[in-house]
TIDRENZA-732005 format. One record per residue (C-alpha): x, y, z. Coordinates in steps of 0.5 Angstrom, whole numbers, padded with zeros to 4 digits, always signed. Layout:
XYZ/...
// end
This chain:
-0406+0161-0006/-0398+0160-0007/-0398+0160-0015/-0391+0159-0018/-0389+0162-0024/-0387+0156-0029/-0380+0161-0030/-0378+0160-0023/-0372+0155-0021/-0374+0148-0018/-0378+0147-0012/-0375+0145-0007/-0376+0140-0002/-0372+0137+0003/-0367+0132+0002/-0361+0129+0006/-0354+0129+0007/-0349+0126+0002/-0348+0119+0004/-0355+0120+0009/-0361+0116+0007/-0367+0122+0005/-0371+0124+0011/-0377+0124+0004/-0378+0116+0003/-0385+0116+0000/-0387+0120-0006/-0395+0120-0009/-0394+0122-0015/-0402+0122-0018/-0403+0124-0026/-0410+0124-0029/-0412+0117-0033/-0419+0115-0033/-0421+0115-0025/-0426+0109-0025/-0419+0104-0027/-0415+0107-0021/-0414+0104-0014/-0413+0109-0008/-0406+0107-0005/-0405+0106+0001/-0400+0108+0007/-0398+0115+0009/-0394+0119+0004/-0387+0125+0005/-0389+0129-0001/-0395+0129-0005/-0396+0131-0012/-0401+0133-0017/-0401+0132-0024/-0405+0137-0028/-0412+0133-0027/-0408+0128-0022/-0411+0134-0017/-0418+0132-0017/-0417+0124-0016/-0413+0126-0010/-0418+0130-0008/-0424+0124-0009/-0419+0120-0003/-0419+0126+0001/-0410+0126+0000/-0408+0134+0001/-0403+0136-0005/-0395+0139-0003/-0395+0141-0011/-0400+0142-0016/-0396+0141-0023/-0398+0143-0030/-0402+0147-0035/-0407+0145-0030/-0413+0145-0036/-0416+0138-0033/-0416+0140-0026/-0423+0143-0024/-0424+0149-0019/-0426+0144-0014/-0419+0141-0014/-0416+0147-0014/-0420+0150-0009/-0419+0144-0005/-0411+0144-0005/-0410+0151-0004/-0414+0151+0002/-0409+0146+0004/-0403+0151+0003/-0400+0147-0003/-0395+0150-0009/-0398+0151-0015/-0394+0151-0021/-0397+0153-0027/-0394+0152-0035/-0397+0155-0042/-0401+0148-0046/-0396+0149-0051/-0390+0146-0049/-0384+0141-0050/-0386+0137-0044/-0392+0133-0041/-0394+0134-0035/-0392+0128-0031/-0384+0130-0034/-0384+0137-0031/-0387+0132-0024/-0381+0127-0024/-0376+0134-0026/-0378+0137-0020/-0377+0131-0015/-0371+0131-0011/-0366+0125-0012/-0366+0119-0007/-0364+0112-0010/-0367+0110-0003/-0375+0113-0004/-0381+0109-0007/-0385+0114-0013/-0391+0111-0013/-0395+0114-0020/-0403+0113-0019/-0407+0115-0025/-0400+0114-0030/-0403+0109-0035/-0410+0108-0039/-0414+0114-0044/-0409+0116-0050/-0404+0110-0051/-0399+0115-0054/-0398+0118-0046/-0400+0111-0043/-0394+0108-0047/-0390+0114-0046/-0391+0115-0038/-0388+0108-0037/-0381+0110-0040/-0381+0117-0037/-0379+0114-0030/-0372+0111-0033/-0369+0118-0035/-0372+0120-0027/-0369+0113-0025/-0364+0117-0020/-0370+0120-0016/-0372+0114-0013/-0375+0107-0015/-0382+0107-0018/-0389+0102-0016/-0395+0103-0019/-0402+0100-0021/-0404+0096-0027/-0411+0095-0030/-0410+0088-0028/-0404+0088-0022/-0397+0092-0021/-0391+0094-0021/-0386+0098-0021/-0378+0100-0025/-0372+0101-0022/-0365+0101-0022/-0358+0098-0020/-0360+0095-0013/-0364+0089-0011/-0372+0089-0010/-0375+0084-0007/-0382+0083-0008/-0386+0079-0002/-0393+0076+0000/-0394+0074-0008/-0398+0068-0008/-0395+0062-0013/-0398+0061-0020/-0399+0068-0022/-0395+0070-0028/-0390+0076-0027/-0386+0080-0032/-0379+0083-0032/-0378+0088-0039/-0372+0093-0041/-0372+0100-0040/-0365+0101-0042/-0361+0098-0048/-0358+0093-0043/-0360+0091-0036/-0354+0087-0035/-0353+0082-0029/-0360+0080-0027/-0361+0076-0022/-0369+0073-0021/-0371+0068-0017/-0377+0065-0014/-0380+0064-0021/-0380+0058-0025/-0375+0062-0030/-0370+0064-0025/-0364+0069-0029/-0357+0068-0027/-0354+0074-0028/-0356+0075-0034/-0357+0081-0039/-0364+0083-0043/-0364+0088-0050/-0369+0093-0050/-0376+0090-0054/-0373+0083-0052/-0378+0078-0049/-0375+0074-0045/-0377+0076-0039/-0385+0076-0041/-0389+0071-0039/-0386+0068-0032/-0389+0065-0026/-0388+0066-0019/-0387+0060-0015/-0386+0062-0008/-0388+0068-0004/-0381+0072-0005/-0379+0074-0012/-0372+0077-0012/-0370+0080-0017/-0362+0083-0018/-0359+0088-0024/-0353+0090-0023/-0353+0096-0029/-0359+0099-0033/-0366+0100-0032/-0371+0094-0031/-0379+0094-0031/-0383+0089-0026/-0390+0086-0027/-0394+0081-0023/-0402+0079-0025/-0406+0080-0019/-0404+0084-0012/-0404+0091-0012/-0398+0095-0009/-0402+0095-0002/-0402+0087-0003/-0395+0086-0003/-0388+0089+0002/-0382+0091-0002/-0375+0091+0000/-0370+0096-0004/-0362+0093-0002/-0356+0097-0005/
// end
């Protein structure tokens, strides 16, 4: 078993050179909401990461950890037992502490603007963490671009760049939100509302209730942090481009 003392430095994981593109382009990031909502993503993953129970959801798909991360009080022995058998770290942290577990997960990824975190098991049980685990990943925002599943389709969160989202069907609704005070510079098109270098508020609901009219949605933001949300497909559903 390589247990990790929580004193230790950040775990580390390879990363490439400056101006180089990360040899780590997808990251599956799995919490422990209630697993009868959760999809099993699909495609293959550089780095996996259990988050607390998030353990024993990868170890119902049968997905092989490279770090188990929290206080790990809602992982089971068959979890663990599953991973360490497997090799993966183990980082462990008292209960009592000032940070969620899916927080010290995000800290511990390497930056890359060019990597895709997929979060299985962030949303649903308690709504303090359900909410608080959809702001997180703006303060991580220079680990990568993040996708994730809803009870009723995707999404995902991102930076300054674009982020094209294809083989959407039309008529479904979709939604562009603000994580950051301002996003500025939005462009939005493929939906019935386009934006044209525009800016959102953080709390503005604006980018609300749109709907997709071709199968390419393309959205631009030129500063800030932004959230997107179409009913229906799963992340498996759709392709996702990331431009710089």
């Amino acid at each position: 078993m390589k247990l990790i003392d929580q004193k230790c430095m950040k775990t580390e994981f390879s990363t490439a050179a400056p101006g180089e593109k990360s040899a780590i382009s997808r990251i599956l990031l799995a919490a422990n909401a209630p697993r009868e909502k959760i999809r099993v993503p699909g495609g293959s993953w550089d780095l996996v990461i259990g988050v607390d129970g998030g353990g024993d959801l990868l170890c119902k798909w049968g997905i092989k950890a490279n770090l188990l991360i929290g206080d790990l009080d809602s992982l089971s022995e068959n979890g663990r037992v599953f991973h360490e058998a497997s090799g993966a770290q183990i980082k462990v942290y008292p209960a009592d502490k000032n940070q969620t577990d899916l927080e010290l997960a995000l800290n511990e990824l390497p930056a890359s603007f060019h990597t895709e975190i997929h979060l299985s098991g962030f949303l649903g049980g308690r709504t303090d963490m359900s909410l608080l685990n959809c702001l997180l990943p703006g303060r991580f925002i220079d680990r990568g671009w993040y996708t994730f599943d809803t009870p009723d389709g995707c999404g995902g969160i991102f930076g300054a760049g674009e982020m094209i989202v294809s083989r959407l069907s039309p008529g479904i609704s979709c939604a562009l939100l603000a994580l950051s005070e301002l996003v500025e510079g939005i462009e939005s098109s493929g939906v019935r509302w386009p934006l044209h270098y525009e800016t959102l508020h953080l709390g503005e609901s604006r980018g609300v209730s749109n709907i997709i009219e071709e199968s390419q949605w393309r959205v631009r933001v030129q500063n800030g942090v932004l959230l997107w949300l179409v009913t229906g497909p799963n992340r498996a559903d759709v392709e996702i481009e990331r431009r710089f």
